[in-house]
SEFI-935515 format. One record per residue: residue in one letter; x, y, z of N, C-alpha, C in turn. Coordinates in steps of 0.2 Angstrom, whole numbers, plus 5000, padded with zeros to 4 digits. Layout:
N
+------+------+------+------+------+------+------+------+------+------+
| type |  npx |  npy |  npz | capx | capy | capz |  cpx |  cpy |  cpz |
+------+------+------+------+------+------+------+------+------+------+
|    A |    X |    Y |    Z |    X |    Y |    Z |    X |    Y |    Z |
...
+------+------+------+------+------+------+------+------+------+------+
This chain:
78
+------+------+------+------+------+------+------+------+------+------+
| type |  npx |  npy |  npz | capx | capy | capz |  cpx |  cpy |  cpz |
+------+------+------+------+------+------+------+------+------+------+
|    X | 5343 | 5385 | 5464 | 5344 | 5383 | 5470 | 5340 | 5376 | 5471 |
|    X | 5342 | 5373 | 5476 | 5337 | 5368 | 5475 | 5335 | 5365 | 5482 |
|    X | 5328 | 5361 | 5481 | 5324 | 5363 | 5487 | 5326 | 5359 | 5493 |
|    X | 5327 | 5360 | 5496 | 5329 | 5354 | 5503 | 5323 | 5351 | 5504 |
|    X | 5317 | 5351 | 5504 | 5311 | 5348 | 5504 | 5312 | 5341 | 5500 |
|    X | 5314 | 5340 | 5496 | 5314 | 5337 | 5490 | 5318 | 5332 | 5492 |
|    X | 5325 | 5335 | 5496 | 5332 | 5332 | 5499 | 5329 | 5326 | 5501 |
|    X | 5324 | 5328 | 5509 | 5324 | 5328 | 5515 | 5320 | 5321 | 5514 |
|    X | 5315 | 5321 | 5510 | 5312 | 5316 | 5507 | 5315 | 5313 | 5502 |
|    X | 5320 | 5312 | 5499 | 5322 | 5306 | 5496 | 5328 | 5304 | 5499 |
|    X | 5331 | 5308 | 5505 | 5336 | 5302 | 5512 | 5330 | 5299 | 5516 |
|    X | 5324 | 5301 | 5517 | 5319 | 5298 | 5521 | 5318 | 5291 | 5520 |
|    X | 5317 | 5291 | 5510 | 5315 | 5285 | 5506 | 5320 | 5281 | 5508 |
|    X | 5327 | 5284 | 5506 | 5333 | 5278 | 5505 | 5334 | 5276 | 5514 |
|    X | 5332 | 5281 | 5517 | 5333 | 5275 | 5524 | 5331 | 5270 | 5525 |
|    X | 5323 | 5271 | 5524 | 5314 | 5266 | 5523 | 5316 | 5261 | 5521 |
|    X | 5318 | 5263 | 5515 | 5322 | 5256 | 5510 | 5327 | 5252 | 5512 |
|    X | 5332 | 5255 | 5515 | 5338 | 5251 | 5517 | 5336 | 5248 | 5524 |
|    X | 5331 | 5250 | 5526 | 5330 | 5247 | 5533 | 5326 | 5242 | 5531 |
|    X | 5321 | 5241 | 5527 | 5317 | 5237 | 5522 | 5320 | 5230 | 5521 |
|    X | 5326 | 5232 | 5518 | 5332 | 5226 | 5514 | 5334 | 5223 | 5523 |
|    X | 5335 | 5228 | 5526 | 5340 | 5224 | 5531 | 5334 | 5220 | 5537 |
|    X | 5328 | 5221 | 5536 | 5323 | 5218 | 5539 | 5323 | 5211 | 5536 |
|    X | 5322 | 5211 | 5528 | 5320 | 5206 | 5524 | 5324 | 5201 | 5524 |
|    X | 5334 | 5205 | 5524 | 5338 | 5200 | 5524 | 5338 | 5197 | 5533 |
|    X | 5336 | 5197 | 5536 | 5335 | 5194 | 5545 | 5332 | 5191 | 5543 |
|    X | 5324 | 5191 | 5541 | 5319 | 5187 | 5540 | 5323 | 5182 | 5536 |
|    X | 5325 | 5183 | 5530 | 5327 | 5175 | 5526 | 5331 | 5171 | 5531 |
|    X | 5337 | 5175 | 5533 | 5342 | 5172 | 5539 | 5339 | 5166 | 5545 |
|    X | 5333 | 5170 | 5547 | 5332 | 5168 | 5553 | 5326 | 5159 | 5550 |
|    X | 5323 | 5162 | 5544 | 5319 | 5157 | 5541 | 5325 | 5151 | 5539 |
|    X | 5330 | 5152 | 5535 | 5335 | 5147 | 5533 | 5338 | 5141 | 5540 |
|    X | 5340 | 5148 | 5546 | 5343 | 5143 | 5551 | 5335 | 5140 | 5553 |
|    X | 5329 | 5142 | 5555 | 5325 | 5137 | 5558 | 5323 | 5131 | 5553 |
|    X | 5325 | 5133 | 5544 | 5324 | 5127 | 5542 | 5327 | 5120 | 5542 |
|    X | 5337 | 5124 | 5545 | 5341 | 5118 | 5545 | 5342 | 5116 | 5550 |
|    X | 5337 | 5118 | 5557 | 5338 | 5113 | 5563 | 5333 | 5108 | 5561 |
|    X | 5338 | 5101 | 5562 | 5334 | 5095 | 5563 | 5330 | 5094 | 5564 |
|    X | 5324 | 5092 | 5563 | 5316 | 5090 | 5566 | 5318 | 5081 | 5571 |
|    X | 5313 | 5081 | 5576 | 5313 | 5076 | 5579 | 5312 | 5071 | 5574 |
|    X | 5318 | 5062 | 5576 | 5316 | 5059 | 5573 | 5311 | 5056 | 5575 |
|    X | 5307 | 5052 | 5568 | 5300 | 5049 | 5565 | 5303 | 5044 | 5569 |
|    X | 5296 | 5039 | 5570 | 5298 | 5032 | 5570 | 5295 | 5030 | 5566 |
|    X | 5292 | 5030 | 5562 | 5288 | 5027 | 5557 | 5294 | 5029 | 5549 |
|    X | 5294 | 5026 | 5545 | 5298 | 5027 | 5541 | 5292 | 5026 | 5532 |
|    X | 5296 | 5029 | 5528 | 5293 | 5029 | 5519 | 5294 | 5019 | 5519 |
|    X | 5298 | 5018 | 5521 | 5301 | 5008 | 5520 | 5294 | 5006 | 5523 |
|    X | 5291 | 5008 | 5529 | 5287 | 5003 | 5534 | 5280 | 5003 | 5529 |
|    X | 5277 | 5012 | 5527 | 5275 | 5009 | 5523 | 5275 | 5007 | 5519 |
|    X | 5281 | 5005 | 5514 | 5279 | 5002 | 5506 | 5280 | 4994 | 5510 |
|    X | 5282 | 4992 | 5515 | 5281 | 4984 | 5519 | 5274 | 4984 | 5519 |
|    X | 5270 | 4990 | 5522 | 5263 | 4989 | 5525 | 5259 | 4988 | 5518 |
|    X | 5261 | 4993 | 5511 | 5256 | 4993 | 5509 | 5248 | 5001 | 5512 |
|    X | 5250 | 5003 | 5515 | 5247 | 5009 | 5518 | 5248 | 5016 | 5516 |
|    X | 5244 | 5019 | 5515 | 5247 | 5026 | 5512 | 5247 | 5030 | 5520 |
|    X | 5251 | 5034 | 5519 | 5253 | 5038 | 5527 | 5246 | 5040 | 5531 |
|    X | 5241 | 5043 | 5526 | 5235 | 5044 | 5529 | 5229 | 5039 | 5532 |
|    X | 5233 | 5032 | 5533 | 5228 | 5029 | 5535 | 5230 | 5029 | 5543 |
|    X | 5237 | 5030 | 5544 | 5235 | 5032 | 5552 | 5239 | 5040 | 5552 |
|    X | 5240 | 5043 | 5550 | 5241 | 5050 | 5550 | 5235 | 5053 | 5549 |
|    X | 5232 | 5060 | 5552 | 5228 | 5064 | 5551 | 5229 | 5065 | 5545 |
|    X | 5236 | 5068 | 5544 | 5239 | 5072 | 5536 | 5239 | 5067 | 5532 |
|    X | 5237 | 5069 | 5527 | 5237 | 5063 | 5523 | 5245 | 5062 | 5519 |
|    X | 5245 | 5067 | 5519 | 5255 | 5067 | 5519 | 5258 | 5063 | 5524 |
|    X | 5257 | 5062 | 5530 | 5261 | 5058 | 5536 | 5262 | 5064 | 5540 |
|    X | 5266 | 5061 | 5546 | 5266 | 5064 | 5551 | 5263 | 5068 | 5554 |
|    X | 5265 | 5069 | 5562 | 5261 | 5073 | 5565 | 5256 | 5070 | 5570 |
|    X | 5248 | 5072 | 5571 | 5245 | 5069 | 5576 | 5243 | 5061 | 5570 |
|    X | 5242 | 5056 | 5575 | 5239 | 5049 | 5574 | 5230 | 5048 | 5572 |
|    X | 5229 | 5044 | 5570 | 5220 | 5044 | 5570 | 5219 | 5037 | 5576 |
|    X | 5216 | 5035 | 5575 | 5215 | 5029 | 5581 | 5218 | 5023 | 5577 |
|    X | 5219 | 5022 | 5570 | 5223 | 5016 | 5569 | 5230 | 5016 | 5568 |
|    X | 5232 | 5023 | 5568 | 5238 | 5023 | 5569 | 5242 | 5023 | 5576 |
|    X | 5235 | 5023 | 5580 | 5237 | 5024 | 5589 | 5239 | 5018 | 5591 |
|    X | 5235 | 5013 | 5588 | 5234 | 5007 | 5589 | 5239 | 5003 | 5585 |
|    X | 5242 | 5003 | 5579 | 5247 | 5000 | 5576 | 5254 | 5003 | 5579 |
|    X | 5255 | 5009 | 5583 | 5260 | 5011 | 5587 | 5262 | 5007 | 5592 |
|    X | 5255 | 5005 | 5596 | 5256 | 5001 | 5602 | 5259 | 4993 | 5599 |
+------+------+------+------+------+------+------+------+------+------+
């Protein structure tokens, strides 16, 4: 005979699990669309530096670009 104890607890696992997967696949979902909404356009552009000479972090905070300005990028804005 066999144990219902045993039943009860491995539909308990497979629900866990399935409900697991179906959380996981939302999160991917919702992470995909918020990465193919367009971001506001820059004004600054990769061309303005290579005219300037400037690597982005000389008026960008990030040294990446973008984002908040340091004071010589607030001033070359204006």
């Amino acid at each position: 005979m066999r144990n219902s104890g045993s039943s009860n607890t491995f539909e308990s696992m497979t629900v866990t699990i399935t409900i697991g997967a179906f959380a996981a696949l939302a999160a991917i979902m919702v992470a995909a669309v918020a990465l193919t909404i367009a971001p506001p356009r820059a004004e600054a552009t990769p061309q303005l530096a290579a005219q300037t000479k400037f690597p982005c972090g000389q008026c960008h905070v990030s040294p990446g670009g973008g984002g908040k300005l340091k004071p010589f990028g607030q001033k070359y804005k204006r």
